[in-house]
N, C-alpha and C positions, 0 to 999 in steps of 0.2 A: 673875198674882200681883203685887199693887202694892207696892210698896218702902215699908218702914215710915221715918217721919217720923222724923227722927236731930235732936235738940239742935243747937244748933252748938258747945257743949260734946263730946258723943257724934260726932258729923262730925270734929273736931279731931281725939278721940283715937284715931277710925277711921282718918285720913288718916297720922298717927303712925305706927300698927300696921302699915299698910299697906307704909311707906316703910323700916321693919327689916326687914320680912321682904326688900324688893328690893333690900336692903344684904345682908342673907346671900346670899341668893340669887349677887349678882356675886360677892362673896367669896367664895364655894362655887367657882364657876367660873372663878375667877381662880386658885385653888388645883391645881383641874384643871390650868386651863394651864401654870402651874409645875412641877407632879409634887408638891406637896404632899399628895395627894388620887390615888386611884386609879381608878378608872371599877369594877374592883371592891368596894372600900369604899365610894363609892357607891351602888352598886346594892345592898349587905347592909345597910347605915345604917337604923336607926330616926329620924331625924333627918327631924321634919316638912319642913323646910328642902329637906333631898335627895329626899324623898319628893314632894314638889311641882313637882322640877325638870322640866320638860319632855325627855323622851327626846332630841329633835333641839338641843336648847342643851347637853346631855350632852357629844351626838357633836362638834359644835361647837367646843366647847370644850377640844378634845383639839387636841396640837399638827398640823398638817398636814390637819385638817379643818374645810371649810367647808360652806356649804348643801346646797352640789351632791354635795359625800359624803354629805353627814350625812342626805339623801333618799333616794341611791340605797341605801343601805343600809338605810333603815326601808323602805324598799318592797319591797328581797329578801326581809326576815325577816316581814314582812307588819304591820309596826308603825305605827298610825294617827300621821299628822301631830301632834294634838292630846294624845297619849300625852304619859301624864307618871307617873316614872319608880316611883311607888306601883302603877300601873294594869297593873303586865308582869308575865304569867305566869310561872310558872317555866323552861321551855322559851323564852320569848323572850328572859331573864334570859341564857339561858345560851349561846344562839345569838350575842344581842349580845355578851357578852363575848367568846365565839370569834371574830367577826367583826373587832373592832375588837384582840385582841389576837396577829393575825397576824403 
């Protein structure tokens, strides 16, 4: 499929778009880190934003976890790398939240 020819008008205010959502995004995650933000409301959130967020930048983003948790923990529950937090069944939903709120 070949990429349709964008303005540099349309290019600008793609790059724009682009650049809020990865401003929500940190902020999302920075809220995590704080305790503003729950890894349960999270995961219930209508919020494209959290819906987009990648499962392992989740885990991540919670105090006392890095890569190396936030893997072996999507490979227990059987959570692809690439997961991202719209894409989790209910059962996975509910496993992670047991998981990480031990």
């Amino acid at each position: 499929m070949a990429l349709p020819t964008l303005s540099d008008d349309q290019r600008k205010a793609a790059l724009e778009k682009a650049a809020v959502a990865r401003h929500a995004r940190a902020q999302l995650r920075e809220d995590i880190k704080s305790g503003a933000a729950t890894v349960e409301s999270v995961l219930a959130s209508d919020d494209p934003i959290a819906q987009r967020l990648k499962v392992s930048a989740l885990i991540e983003s919670l105090p006392g976890y890095g890569k190396a948790k936030a893997a072996k923990i999507m490979g227990e529950l059987g959570i692809s790398d690439t997961r991202r937090v719209k894409g989790l069944g209910a059962r996975q939903r509910e496993q992670l939240l047991a998981a990480l709120t031990k």
